[in-house]
C-alpha positions in Angstrom: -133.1 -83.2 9.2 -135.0 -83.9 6.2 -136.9 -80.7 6.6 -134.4 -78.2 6.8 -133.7 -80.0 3.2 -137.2 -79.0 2.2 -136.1 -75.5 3.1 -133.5 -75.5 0.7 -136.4 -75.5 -2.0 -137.0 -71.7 -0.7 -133.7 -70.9 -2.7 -133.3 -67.6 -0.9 -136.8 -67.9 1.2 -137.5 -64.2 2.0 -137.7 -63.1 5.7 -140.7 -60.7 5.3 -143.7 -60.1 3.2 -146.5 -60.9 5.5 -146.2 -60.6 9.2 -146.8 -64.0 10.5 -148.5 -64.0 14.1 -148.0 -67.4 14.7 -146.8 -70.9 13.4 -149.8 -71.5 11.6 -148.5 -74.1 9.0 -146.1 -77.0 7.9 -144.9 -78.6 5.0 -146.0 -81.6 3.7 -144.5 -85.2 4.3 -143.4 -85.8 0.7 -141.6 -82.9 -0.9 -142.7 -84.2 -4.3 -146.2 -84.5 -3.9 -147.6 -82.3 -7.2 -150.2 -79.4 -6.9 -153.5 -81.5 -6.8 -155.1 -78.8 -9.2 -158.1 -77.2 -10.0 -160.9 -78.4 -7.1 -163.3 -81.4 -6.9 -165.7 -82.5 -9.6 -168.9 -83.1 -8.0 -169.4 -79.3 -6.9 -170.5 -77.9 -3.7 -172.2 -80.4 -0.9 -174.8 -79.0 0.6 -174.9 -78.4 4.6 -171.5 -79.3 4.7 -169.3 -77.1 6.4 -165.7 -77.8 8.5 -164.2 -75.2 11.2 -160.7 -74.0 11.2 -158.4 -72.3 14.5 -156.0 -69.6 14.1 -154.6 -68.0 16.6 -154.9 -63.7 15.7 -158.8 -62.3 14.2 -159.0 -61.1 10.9 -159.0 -57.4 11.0 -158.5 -55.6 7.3 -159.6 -56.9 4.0 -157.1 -54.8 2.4 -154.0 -57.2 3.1 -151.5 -54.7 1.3 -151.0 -51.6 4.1 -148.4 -51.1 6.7 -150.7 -51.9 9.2 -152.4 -54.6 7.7 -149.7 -57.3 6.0 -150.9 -60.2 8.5 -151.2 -64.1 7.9 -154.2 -63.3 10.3 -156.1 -61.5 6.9 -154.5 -62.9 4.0 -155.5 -66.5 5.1 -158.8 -65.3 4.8 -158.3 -63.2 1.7 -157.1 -66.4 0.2 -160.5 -67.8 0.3 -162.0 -64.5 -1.0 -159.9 -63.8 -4.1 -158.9 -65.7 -6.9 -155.6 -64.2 -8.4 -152.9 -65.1 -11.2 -151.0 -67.4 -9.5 -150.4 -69.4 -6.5 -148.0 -71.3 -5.0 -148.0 -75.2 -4.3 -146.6 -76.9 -1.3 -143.3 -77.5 -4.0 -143.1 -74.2 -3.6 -143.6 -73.7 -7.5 -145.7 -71.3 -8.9 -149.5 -72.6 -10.8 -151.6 -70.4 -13.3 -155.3 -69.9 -12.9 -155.9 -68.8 -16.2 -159.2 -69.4 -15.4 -158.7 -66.1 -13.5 -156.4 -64.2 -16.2 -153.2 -64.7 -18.0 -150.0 -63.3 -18.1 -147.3 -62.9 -20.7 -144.0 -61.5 -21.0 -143.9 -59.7 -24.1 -140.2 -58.6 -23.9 -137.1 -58.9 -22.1 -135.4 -55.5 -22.9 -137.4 -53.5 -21.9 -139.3 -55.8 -19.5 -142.8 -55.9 -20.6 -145.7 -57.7 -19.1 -149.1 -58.3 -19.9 -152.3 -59.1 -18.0 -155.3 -60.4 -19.4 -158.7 -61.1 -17.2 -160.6 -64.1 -18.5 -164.8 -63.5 -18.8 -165.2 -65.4 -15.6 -163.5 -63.2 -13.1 -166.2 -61.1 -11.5 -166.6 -59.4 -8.1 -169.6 -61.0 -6.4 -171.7 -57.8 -6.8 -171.5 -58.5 -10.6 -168.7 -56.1 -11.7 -165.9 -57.6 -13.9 -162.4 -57.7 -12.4 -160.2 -55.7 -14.8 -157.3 -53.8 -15.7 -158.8 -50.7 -12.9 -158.1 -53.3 -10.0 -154.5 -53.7 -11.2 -153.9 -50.0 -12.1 -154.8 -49.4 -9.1 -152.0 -51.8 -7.4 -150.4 -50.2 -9.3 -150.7 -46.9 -8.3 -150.3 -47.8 -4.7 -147.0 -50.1 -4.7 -145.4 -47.9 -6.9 -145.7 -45.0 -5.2 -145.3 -42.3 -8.2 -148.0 -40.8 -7.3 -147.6 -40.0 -3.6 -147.3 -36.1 -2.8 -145.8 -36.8 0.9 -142.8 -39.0 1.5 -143.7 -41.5 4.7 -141.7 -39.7 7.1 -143.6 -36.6 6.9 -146.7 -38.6 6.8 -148.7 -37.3 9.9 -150.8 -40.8 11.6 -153.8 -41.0 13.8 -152.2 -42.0 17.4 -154.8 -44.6 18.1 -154.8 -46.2 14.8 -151.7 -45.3 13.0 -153.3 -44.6 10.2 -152.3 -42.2 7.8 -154.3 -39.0 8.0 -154.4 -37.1 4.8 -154.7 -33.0 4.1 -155.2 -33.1 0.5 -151.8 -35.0 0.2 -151.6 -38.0 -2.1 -150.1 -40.8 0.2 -150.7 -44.5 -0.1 -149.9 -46.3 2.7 -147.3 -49.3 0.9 -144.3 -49.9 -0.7 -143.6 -52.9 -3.5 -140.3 -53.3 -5.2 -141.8 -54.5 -8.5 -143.8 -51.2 -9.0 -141.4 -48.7 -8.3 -139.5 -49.8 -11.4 -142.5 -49.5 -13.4 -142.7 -45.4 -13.6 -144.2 -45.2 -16.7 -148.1 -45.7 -16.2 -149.4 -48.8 -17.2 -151.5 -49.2 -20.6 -155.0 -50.5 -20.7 -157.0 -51.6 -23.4 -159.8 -50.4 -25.3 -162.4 -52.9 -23.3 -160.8 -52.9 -20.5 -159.3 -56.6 -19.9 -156.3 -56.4 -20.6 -153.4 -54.5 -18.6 -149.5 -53.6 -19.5 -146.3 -52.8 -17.5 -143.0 -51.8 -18.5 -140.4 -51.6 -16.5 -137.3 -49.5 -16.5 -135.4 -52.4 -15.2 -135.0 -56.0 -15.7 -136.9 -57.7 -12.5 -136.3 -61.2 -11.9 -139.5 -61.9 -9.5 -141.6 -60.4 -12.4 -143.8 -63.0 -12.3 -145.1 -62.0 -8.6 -144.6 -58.6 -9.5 -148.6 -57.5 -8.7 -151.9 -59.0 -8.2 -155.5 -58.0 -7.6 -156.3 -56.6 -4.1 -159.3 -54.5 -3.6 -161.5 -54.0 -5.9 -160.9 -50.5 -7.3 -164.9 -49.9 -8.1 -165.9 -50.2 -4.5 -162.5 -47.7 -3.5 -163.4 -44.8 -5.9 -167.4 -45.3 -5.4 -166.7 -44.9 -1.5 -163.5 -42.1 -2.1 -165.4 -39.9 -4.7 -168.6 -40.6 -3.6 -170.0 -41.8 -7.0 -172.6 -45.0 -7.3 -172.1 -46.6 -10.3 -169.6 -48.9 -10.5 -168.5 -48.4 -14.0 -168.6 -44.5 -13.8 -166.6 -45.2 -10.1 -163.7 -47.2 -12.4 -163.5 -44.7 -15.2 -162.8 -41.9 -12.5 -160.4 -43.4 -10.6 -158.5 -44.6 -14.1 -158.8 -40.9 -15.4 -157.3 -39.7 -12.1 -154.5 -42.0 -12.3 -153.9 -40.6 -15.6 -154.2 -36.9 -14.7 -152.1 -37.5 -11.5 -155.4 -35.6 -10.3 -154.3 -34.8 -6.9 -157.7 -34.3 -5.5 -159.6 -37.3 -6.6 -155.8 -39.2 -6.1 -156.2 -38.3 -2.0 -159.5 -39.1 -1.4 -158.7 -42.6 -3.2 -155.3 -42.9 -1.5 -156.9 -42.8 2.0 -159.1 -44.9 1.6 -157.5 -47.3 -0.1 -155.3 -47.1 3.2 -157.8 -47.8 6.1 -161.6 -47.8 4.1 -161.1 -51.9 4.0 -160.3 -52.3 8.0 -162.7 -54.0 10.5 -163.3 -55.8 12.9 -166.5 -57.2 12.8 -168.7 -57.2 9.5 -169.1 -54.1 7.8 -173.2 -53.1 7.1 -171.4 -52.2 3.9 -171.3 -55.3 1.7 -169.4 -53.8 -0.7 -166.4 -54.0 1.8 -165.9 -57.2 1.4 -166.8 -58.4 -1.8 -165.5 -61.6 -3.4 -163.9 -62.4 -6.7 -163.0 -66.2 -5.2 -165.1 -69.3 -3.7 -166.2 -68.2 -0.9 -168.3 -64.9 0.8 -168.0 -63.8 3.8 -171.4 -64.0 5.3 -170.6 -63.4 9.3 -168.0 -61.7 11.6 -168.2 -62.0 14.8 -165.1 -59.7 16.6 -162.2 -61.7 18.4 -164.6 -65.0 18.0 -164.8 -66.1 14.1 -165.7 -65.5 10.3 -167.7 -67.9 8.6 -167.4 -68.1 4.9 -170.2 -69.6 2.4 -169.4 -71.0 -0.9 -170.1 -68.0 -3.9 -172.5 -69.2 -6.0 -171.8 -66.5 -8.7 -167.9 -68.4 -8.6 -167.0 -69.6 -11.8 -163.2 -70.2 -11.8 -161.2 -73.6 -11.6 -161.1 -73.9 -7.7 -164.3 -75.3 -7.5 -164.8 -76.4 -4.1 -166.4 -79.1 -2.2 -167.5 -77.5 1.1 -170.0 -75.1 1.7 -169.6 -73.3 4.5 -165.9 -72.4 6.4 -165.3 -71.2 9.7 -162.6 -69.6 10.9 -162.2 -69.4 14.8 -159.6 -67.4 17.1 -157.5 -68.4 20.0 -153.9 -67.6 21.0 -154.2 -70.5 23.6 -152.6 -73.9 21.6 -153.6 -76.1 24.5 -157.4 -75.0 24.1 -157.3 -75.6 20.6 -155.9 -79.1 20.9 -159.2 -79.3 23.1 -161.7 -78.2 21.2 -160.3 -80.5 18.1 -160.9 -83.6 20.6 -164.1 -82.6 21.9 -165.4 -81.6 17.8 -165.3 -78.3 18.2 -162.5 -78.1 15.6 -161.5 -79.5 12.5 -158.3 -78.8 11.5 -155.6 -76.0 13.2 -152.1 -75.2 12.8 -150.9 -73.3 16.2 -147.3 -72.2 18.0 -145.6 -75.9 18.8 -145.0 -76.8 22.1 -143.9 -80.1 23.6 -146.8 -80.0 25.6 -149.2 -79.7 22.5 -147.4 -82.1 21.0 -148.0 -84.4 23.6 -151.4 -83.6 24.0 -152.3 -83.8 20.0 -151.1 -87.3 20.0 -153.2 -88.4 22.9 -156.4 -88.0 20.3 -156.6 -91.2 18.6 -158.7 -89.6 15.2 -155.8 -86.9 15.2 -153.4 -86.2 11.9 -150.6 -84.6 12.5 -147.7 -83.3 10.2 -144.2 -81.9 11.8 -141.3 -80.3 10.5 -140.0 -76.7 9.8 -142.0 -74.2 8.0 -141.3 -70.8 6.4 -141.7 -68.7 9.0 -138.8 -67.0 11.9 -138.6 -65.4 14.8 -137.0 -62.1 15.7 -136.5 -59.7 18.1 -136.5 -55.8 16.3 -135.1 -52.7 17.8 -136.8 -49.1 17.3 -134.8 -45.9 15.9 -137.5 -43.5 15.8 -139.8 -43.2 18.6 -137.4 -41.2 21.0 -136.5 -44.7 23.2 -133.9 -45.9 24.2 -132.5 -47.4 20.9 -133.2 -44.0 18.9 -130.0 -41.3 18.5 -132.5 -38.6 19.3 -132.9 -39.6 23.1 -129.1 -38.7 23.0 -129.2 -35.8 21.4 -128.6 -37.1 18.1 -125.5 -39.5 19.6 -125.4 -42.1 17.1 -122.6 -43.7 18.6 -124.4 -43.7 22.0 -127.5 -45.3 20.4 -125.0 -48.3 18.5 -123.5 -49.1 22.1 -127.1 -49.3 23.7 -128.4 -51.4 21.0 -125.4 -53.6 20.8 -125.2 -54.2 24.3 -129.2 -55.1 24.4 -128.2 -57.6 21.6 -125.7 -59.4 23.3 -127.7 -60.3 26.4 -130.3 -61.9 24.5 -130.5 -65.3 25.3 -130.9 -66.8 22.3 -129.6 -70.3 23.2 -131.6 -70.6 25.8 -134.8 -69.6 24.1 -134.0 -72.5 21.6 -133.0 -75.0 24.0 -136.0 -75.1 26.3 -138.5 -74.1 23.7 -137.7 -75.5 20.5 -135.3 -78.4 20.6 -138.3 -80.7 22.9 -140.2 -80.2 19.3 -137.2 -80.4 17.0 -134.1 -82.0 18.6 -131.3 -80.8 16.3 -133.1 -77.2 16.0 -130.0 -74.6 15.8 -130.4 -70.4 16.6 -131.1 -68.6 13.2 -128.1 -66.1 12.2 -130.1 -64.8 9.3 -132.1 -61.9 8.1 -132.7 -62.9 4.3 -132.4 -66.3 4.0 -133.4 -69.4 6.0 -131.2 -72.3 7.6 -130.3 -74.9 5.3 -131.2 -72.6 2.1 -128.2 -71.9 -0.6 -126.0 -68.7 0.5 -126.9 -69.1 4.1 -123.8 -70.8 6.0 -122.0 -67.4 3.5 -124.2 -64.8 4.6 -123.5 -65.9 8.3 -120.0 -65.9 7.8 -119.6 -63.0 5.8 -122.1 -60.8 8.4 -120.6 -60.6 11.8 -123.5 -61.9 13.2 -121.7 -64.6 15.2 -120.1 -62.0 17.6 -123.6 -62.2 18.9 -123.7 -66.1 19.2 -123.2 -66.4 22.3 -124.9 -64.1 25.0 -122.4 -61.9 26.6 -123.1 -60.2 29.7 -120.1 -58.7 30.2 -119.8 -57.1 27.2 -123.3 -55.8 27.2 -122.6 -54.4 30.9 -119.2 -52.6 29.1 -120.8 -50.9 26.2 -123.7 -49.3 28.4 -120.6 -48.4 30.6 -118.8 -46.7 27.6 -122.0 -45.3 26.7 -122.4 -43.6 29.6 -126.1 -43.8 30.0 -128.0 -44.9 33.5 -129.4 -48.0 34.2 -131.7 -49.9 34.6 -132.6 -48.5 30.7 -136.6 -48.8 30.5 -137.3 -51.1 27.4 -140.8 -52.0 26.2 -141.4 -54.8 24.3 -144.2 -55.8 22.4 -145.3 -59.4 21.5 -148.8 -61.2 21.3 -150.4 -61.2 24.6 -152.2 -65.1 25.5 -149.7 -66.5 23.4 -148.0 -69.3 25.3 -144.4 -69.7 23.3 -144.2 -65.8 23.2 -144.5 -65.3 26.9 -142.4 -68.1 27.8 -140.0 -66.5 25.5 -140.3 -63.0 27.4 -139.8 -64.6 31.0 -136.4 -66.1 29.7 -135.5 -62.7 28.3 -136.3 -60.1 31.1 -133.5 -62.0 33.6 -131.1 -61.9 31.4 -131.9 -59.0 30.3 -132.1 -57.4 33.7 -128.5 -58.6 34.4 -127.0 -56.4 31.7 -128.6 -53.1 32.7 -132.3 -53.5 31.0 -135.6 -53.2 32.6 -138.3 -55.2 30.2 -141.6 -54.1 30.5 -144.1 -56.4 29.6 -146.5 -54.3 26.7 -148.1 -57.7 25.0 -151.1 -56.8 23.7 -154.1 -58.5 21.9 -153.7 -56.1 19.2 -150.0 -56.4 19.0 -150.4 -56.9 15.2 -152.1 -53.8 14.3 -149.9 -51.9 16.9 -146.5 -52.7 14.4 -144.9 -49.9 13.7 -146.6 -47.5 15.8 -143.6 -46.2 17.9 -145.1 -47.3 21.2 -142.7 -49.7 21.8 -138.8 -50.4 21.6 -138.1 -53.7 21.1 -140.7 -56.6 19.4 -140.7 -60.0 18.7 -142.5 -62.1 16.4 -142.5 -64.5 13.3 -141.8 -63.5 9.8 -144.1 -65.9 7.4 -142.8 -65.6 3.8 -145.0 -65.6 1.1 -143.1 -66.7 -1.8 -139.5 -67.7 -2.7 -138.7 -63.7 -4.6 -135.4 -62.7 -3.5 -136.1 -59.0 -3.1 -139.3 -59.5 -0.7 -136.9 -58.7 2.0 -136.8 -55.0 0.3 -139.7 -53.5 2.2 -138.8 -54.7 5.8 -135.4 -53.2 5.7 -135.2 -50.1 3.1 -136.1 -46.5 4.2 -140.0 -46.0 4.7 -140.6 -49.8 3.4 -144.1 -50.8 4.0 -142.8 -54.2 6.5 -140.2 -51.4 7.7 -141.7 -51.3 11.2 -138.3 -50.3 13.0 -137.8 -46.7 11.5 -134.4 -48.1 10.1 -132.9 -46.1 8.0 -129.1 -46.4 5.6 -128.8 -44.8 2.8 -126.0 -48.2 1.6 -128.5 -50.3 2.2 -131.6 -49.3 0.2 -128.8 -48.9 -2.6 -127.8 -52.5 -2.4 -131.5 -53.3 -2.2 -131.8 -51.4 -5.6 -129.7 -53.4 -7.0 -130.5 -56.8 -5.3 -133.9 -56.4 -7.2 -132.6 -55.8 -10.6 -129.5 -58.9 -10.8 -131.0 -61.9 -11.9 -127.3 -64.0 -11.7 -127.6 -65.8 -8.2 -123.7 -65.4 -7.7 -124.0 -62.0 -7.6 -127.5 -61.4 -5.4 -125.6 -63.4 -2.8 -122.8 -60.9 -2.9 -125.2 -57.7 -2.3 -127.2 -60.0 0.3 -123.3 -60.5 2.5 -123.3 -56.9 2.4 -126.7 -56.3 3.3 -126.2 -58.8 6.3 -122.9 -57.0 7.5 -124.6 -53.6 7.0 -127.7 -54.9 9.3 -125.5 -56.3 11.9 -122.7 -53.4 12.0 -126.3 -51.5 12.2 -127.4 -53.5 15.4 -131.0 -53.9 13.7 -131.7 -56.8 15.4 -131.8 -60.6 15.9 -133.0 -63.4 14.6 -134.0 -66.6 16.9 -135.2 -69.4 15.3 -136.9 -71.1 12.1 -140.6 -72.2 13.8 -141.0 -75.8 14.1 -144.4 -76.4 13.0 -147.3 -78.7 13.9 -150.9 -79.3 12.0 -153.4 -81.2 12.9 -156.5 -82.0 11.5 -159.5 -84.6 12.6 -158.8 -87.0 9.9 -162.8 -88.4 10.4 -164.1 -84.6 9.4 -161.8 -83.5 7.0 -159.9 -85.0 3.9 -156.9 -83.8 1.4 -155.2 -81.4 3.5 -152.0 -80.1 2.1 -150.5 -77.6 4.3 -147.6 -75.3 2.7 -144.6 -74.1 4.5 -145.3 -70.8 3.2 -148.4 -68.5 3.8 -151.3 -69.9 3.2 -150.3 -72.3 5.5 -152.7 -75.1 6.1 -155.4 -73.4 4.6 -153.4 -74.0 0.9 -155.8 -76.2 -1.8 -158.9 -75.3 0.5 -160.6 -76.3 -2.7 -159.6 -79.8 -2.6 -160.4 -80.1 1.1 -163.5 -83.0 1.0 -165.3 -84.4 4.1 -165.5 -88.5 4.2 -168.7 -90.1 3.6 -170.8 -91.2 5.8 
């Protein structure tokens, strides 16, 4: 169909970079329409204010974290900070110079160069500057870190890293790690270099401003001026001063998280158009329009409110009765049916940039983890290959997507979407297709040559409230239960900040990619990768992952992404289900110029062009 067509624009459309908790977007109808640009020209109107549903609360301004890649905060983030780039719904990446610039200075070495224009200022007053890249820097890179993750001892309520004078920061980026030498900074401090050992191909979206590094070393070392705060934490980058370097560290890991709004305003500071002025937990965030904003994305409404359901059907209700303006949530043919009984209602379908998945754990002492056999590693392969093989894939897409998209198919891959170049070669190429068709039989043979009891206690994680997701969980726990696997319901509100926490074995949820890099797959798959929420772990892998991020020629990346596949599958990581089918909808008498993307942000892309009709 003409959208899987659309999905063809991903090139190789990465299957993780921001864990996406719902289907929270679409593309748009004409794949040609052009990025409508810098925001409105007659400013901010005043009282005017639109309200948006989403389906998971914002929970950490600091979107870069293990815990903490969610649409849920990015979406918000997005509204927050302005940054060098962004991408429209073409999928093509636009400039804000009015932000900074960047320049590639040289191709062997790879050299980039970042400069911040005048007008990019946290909303306290400080510039934004080279410290708030260094400082990306210093995280994604990891050259600094004294503890490797696995030895990396976490708080068992939050998973948080908890630090002993160890340098750890709690992320991975592929970009970064080739850039070992530290980065040069100018004499005034705008301008910010990075050469990197290796050529890089996605160099462009190699690193962007996060949190502002000010506010992280004034909290870390305890210093109040935010100058001094930003010469300390650049001379302890410098130094590799390990004291000053774990203070920063841990709070750059979890000093950004919460739940509700910080009486510290310099938590959540803005460089973008909008501040957010009230948090109210598991209800909404409001955002006002930052008057101290002077960059190119000038928009037209004041005030923005975000509010949080997992239930579709209630949404769909509260956009009739005017309690909503504008949501993107989970499709169902119920919803579907229901959005287009309201008469003011737009709606845009199709297939957006986000998967589903079912992951296995190999490190929590489970059923899926060698340890629970002693170290067995064959034992493990046969219990996680026979879990595989009774999932019912099929029937998951039959009853659940195909209502919404008729001709929707299972997904066979990890890196790269349906429809997208390499894909029907990666799927052949993998082995996946052994797994096509669910196989009882064979599942109830391996456990048998395993030799391990049954029923095997699995518990799976998923978003608790969230219609699709529990629908898909009372088609898998039958099927399941035929092969030899008890599936114990462990949905959770909180499922998103419970990722990677061991207190599961098996999860399922959607994959939203944030941009069309083909080595943004790195950290869900490679040892200790900040997406790596599975404990996975082969050696061949994170080689060819090396090596994926440095080959530019598309020939050859497809080669080292077949053996990836194969590697994955042989490993019995997992399973893909489906490409989301997507549905936004919008109250077309509120709310004008919406232009959702199929990649995060979603629907809440060119918020700066959004404009409510006159009167």
């Amino acid at each position: 169909m003409e959208d899987f067509v659309k999905l063809k624009r991903l090139a190789a459309v990465a299957a993780a970079t921001v864990l996406a908790l719902s289907a929270c977007g679409t593309p748009l109808d004409d794949p040609d329409t052009p990025d409508p640009g810098p925001g409105t020209d007659g400013g901010v109107v005043p009282g005017s204010a639109v309200t948006v549903g989403w389906n998971q609360p914002f929970f950490a301004y600091n979107t870069d974290t293990s815990n903490t890649r969610a649409t849920a905060n990015s979406i918000i983030t997005y509204m927050m900070r302005s940054s060098f780039n962004h991408y429209n719904p073409d999928l093509e990446l636009v400039p804000d110079p009015s932000f900074g610039t960047y320049e590639l200075l040289s191709d062997d070495p790879l050299v980039v160069e970042y400069t911040f224009a005048d007008t990019a200022k946290w909303s306290d007053g400080t510039p934004v500057d080279a410290a708030d890249l260094l400082i990306q820097w210093a995280a994604n890179g990891g050259h600094l870190n004294t503890i490797e993750a696995a030895d990396v001892e976490r708080d068992a309520d939050t998973n948080y890293p908890v630090l002993n004078g160890e340098v750890y920061f709690d992320t991975s980026g592929v970009a970064m790690a080739l850039v070992t030498q530290t980065p040069e900074i100018s004499d005034d401090g705008k301008t910010i270099t990075f050469t990197y050992d290796e050529p890089y191909a996605d160099w462009e979206i190699g690193i962007d401003v996060e949190v502002p590094a000010h506010v992280t070393a004034m909290r870390a070392l305890d210093i109040d001026d935010p100058q001094a705060a930003k010469d300390a934490l650049v001379a302890a980058i410098n130094d590799n001063d390990t004291e000053a370097l774990s203070a920063i560290s841990e709070f750059w890991n979890s000093g950004f998280n919460y739940k509700s709004l910080p009486e510290d305003e310099l938590l959540y500071l803005s460089s973008g158009p909008y501040l957010m002025t009230e948090f109210r937990e598991a209800e909404y965030i409001t955002l006002k329009y930052n008057p101290e904003y002077e960059g190119a994305h000038q928009p037209s409404i004041e005030t923005i409110t975000v509010r949080w359901n997992e239930d579709p059907m209630s949404q769909a209700q509260a956009l009739e009765n005017g309690e909503l303006d504008l949501f993107a949530p989970q499709a169902t043919a119920d919803l579907l049916a229901a959005l287009q009984n309201i008469e003011f209602a737009e709606l845009h379908q199709g297939i957006e940039g986000v998967y589903e998945h079912i992951d296995l754990t190999f490190d929590n002492n489970g059923p899926f983890d060698p340890a629970t056999y002693d170290g067995d590693e064959e034992t493990a392969l046969k219990v996680r290959q026979a879990f595989l093989y009774a999932v019912p894939r099929e029937e998951i897409v039959e009853k659940l997507i195909r209502p919404l998209v008729p001709d929707a198919e299972v997904r066979h891959s990890q890196l790269i979407a349906p429809g997208a170049p390499g894909y029907d070669e990666v799927v052949e190429a993998s082995g996946v297709l052994e797994y096509e068709q669910q196989d009882i039989a064979k599942a109830q043979a391996l456990l048998e040559e395993a030799g391990v009891s049954t029923p095997i206690d699995v518990r799976v994680l998923f978003a608790e409230g969230n219609v699709r997701r529990e629908n898909e969980f009372e088609i898998m726990q039958p099927a399941l239960a035929e092969a030899g696997f008890n599936l114990i319901n462990e949905s959770s509100p909180d499922w998103g900040s419970m990722l990677g926490s061991g207190v599961y074995d098996a999860s399922f949820f959607g994959w939203q990619s944030t941009s069309t890099a083909v080595a943004q797959s790195n950290p869900t798959y490679q040892t200790g990768g900040v997406n790596n929420l599975s404990g996975y772990s082969n050696p061949e892998v994170d080689a060819l992952f090396d090596e994926l991020a440095i080959t530019p020629d598309a020939d050859a990346q497809l080669e080292l992404q077949k053996q990836i596949e194969k590697i994955l599958v042989d490993d019995a990581y997992g399973l893909t289900i489906f490409q989301f089918p997507a549905i936004a909808a919008w109250n077309a008498e509120r709310i004008t110029n919406v232009a959702p993307s199929p990649i995060s942000p979603t629907i809440f892309y060119g918020f700066w062009n959004w404009e409510i009709p006159s009167e």
